[in-house]
N, CA and C atoms as a LAMMPS dump frame, in Angstrom:
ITEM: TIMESTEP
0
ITEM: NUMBER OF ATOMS
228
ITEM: BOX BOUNDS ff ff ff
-5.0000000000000000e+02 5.0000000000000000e+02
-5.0000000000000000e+02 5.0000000000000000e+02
-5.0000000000000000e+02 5.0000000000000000e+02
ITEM: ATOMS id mol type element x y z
1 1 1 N 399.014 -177.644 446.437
2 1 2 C 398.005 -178.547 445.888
3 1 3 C 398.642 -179.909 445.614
4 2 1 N 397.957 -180.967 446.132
5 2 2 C 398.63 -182.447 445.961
6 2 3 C 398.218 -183.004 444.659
7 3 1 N 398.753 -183.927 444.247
8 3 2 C 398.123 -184.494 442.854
9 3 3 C 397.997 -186.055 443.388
10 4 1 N 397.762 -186.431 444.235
11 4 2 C 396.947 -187.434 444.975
12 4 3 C 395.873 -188.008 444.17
13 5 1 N 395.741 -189.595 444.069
14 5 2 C 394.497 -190.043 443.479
15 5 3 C 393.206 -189.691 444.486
16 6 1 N 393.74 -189.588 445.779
17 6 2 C 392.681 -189.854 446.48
18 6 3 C 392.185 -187.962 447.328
19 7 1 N 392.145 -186.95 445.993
20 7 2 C 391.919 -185.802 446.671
21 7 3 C 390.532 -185.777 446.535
22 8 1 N 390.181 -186.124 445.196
23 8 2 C 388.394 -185.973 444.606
24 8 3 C 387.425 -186.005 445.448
25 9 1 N 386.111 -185.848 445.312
26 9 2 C 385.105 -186.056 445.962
27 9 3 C 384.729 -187.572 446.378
28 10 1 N 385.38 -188.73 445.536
29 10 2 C 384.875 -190.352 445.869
30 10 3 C 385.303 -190.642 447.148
31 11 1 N 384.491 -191.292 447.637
32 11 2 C 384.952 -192.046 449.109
33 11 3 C 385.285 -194.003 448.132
34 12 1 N 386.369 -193.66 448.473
35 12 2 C 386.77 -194.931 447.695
36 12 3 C 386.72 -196.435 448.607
37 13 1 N 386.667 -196.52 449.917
38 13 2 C 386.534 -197.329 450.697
39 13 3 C 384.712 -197.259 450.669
40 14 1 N 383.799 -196.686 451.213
41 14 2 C 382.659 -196.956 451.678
42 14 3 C 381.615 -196.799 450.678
43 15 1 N 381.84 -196.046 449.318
44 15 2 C 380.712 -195.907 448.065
45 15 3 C 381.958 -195.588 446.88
46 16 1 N 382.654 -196.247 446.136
47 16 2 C 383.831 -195.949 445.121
48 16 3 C 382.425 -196.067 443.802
49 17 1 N 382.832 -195.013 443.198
50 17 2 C 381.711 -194.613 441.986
51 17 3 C 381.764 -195.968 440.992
52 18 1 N 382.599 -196.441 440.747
53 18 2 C 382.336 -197.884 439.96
54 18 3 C 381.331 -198.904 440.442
55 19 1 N 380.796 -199.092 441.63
56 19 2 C 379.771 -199.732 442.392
57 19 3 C 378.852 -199.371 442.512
58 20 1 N 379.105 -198.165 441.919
59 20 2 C 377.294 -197.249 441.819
60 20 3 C 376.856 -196.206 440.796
61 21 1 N 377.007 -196.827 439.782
62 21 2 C 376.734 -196.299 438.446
63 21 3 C 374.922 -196.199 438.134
64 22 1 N 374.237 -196.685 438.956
65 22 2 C 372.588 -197.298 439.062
66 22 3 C 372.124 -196.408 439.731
67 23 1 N 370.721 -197.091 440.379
68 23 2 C 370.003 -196.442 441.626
69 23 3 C 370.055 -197.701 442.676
70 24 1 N 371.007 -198.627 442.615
71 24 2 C 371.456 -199.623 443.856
72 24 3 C 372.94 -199.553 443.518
73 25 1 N 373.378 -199.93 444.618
74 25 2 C 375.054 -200.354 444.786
75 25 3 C 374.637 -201.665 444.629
76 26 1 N 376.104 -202.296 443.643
77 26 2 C 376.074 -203.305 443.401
78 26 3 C 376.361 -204.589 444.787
79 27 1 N 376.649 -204.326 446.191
80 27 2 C 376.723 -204.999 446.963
81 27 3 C 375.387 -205.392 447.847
82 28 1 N 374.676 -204.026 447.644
83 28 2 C 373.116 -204.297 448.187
84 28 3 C 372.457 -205.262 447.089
85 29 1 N 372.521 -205.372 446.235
86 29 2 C 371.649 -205.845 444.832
87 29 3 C 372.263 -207.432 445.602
88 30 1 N 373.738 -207.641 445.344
89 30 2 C 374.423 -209.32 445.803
90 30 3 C 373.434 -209.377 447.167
91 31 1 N 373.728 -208.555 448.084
92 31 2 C 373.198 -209.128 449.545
93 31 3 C 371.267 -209.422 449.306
94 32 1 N 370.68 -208.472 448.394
95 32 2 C 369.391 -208.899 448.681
96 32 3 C 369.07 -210.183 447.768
97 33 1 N 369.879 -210.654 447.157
98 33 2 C 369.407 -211.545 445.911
99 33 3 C 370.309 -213.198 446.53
100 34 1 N 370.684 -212.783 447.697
101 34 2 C 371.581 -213.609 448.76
102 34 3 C 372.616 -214.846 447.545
103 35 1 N 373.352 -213.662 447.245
104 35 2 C 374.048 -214.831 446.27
105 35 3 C 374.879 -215.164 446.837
106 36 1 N 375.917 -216.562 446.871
107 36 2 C 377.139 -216.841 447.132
108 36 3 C 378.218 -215.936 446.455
109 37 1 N 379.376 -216.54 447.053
110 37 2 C 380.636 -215.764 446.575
111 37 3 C 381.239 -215.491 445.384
112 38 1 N 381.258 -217.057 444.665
113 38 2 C 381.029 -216.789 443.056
114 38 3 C 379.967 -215.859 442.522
115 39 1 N 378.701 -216.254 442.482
116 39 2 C 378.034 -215.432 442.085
117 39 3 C 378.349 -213.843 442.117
118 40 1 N 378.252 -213.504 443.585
119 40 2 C 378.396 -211.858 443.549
120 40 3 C 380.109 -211.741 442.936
121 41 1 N 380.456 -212.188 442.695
122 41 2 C 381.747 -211.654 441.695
123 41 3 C 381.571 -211.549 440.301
124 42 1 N 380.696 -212.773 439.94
125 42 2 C 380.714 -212.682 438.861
126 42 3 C 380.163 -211.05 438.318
127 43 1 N 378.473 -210.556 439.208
128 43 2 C 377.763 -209.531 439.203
129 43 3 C 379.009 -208.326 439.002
130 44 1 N 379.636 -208.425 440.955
131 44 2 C 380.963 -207.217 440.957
132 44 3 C 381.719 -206.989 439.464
133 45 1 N 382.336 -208.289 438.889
134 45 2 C 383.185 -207.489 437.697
135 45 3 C 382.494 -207.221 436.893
136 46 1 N 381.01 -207.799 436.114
137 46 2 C 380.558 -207.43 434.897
138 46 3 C 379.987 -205.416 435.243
139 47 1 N 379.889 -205.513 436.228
140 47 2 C 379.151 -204.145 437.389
141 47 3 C 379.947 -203.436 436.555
142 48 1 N 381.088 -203.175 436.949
143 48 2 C 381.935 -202.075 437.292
144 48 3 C 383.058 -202.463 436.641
145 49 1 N 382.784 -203.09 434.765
146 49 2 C 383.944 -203.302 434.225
147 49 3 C 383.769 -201.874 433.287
148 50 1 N 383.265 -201.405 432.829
149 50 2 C 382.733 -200.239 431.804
150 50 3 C 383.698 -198.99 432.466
151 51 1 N 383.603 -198.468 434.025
152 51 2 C 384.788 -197.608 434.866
153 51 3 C 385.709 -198.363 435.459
154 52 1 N 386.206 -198.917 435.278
155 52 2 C 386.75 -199.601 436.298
156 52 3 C 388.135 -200.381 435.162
157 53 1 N 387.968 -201.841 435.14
158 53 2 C 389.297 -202.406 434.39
159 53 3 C 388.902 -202.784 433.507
160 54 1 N 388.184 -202.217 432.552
161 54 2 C 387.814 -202.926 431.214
162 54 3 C 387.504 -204.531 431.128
163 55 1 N 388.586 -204.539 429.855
164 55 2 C 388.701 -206.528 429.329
165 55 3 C 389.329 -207.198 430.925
166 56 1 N 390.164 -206.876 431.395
167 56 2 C 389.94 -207.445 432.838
168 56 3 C 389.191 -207.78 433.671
169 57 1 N 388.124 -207.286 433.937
170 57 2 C 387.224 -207.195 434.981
171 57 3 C 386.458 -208.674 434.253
172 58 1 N 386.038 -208.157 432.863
173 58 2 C 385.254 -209.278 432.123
174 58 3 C 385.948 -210.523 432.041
175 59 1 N 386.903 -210.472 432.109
176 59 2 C 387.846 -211.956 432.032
177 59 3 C 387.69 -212.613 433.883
178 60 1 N 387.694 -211.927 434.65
179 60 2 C 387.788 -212.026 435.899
180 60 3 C 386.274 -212.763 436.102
181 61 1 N 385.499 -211.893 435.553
182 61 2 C 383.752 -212.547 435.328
183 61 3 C 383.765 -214.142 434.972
184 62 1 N 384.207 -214.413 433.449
185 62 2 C 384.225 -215.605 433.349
186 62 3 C 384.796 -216.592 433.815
187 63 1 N 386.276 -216.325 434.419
188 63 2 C 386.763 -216.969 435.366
189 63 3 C 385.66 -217.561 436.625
190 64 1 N 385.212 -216.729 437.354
191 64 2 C 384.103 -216.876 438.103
192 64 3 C 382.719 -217.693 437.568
193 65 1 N 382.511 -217.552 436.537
194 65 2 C 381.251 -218.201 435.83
195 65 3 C 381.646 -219.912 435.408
196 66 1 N 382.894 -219.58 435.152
197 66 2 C 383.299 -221.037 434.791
198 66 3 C 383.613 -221.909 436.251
199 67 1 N 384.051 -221.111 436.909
200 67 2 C 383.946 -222.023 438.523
201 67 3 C 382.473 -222.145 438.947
202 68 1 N 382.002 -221.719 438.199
203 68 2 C 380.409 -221.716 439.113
204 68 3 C 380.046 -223.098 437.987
205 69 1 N 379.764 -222.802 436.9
206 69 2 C 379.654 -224.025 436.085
207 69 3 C 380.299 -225.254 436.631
208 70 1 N 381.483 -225.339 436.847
209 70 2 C 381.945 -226.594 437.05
210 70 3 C 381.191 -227.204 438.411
211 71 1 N 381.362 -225.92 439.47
212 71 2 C 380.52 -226.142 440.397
213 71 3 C 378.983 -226.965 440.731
214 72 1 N 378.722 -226.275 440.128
215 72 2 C 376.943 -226.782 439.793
216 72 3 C 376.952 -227.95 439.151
217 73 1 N 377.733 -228.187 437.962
218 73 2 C 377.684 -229.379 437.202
219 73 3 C 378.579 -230.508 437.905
220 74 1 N 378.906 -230.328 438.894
221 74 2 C 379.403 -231.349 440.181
222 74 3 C 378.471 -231.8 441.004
223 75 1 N 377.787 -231.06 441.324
224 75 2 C 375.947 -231.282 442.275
225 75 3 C 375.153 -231.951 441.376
226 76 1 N 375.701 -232.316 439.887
227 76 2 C 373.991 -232.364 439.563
228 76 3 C 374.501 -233.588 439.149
């Protein structure tokens, strides 16, 4: 018997359970709501910070939110 992260039931490349805690994966939700790249990151870390990397993920979020801010407030 291996003690492998990757023996479990998750398919960690094509559906990894942190992306689909819902009744959508969080990449279908980005693609139908056609967000840019910031955006769907920001979505990805707040998604899948709860399983996934905690206070990281959320820091990673605002990082992203604050580039989007500066962003936008450059256009306007």
């Amino acid at each position: 018997m291996s003690n492998s992260p990757f023996d479990d039931d998750e398919d960690l490349i094509n559906k990894p359970n942190h992306y689909n805690q819902g009744r959508i994966e969080v990449s279908d939700f980005i693609l139908d709501q056609k967000m840019n790249f910031l955006e769907g990151n920001i979505i990805k870390y707040i998604s899948r910070y709860k399983t996934k990397n905690g206070i990281e993920d959320l820091k990673k979020a605002r990082w992203y939110l604050n580039k989007l801010i500066t962003e936008v407030n450059e256009k306007e």
